[in-house]
N, C-alpha and C positions, 0 to 999 in steps of 0.2 A: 120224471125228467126225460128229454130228449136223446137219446146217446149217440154217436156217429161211432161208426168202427169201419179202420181203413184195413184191405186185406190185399194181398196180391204181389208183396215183397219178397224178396229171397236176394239172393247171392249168384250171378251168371257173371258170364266175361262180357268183355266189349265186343261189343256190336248187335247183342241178342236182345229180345223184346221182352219187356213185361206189361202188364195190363194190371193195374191197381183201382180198386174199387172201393168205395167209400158209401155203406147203409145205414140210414135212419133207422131208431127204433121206432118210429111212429111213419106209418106207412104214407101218409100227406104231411106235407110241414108248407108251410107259406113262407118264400124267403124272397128277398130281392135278387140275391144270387150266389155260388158260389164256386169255391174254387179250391187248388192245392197248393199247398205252400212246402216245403225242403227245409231243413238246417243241417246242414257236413258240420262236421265234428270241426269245432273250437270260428265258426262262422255263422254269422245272423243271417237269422227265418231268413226266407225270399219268397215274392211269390213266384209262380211256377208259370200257373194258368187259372185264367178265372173264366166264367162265362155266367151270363143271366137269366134270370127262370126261364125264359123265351128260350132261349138257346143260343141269344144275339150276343153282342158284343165282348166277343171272343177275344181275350189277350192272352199273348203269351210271352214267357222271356228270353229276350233273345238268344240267351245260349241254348233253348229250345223248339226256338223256331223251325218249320220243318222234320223234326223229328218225334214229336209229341202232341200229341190229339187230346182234348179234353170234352167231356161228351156228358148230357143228364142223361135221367127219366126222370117223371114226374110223378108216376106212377108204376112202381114202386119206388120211395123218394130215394134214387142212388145218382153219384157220379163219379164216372172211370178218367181214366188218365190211361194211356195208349202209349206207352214209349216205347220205338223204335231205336235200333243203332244207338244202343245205349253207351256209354263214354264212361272212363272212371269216374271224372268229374261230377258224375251223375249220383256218385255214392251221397245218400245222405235219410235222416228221415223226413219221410214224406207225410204229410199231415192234409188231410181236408179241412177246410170249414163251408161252415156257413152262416149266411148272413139272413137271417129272421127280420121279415116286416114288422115295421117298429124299430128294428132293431139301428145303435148308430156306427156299430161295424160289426165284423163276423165275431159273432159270439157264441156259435157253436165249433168245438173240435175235436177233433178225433184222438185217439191215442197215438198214432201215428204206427207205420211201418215201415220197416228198415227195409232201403234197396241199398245194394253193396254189387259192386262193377269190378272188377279185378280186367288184368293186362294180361 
């Protein structure tokens, strides 16, 4: 089986940067694209930022706009998440997926990792 592990979580104040990172255990995977999705304690997943194998059609949400980068490779199959001017708001886990050709949504995920934003 395919596994995704997201890493690059901890615990900083506001305003500081983390860079979260999300590996394949299978070094090529064919996906139409993917992305990371958040859930703060007692509030529904959100997506965050998605982007497509390409590296096109980049979204993100708006409370992240400007301060959060979402980035591939494709070789080694990983993708980062680049948060800047991190906000409390921001606490929550963070989770990749992806979406596998064939596939009819993201049907791989990660275990997810905790970012936590203190004041």
């Amino acid at each position: 089986q395919v596994q995704l592990v997201e890493s690059g979580g901890g615990t900083v104040q506001a305003g500081a940067s983390l860079r979260l990172s999300c590996a394949a255990s299978q070094r090529t995977l064919s996906t139409y694209g993917m992305a990371w999705f958040r859930q703060a304690a007692g509030k529904e997943r959100e997506l965050v930022a998605s982007i497509a194998w390409s590296g096109g059609n980049i979204h993100y949400a708006d409370s992240v706009k400007g301060r959060f980068t979402i980035s591939r490779e494709k070789v080694p199959n990983k993708v980062y998440l680049q948060m800047n001017n991190l906000k409390v708001e921001d606490t929550a886990v963070y989770y990749c997926a992806v979406q596998r050709v064939g596939a009819r949504q993201y049907d791989l995920w990660g275990q997810g990792t905790q970012v936590t934003v203190s004041s």
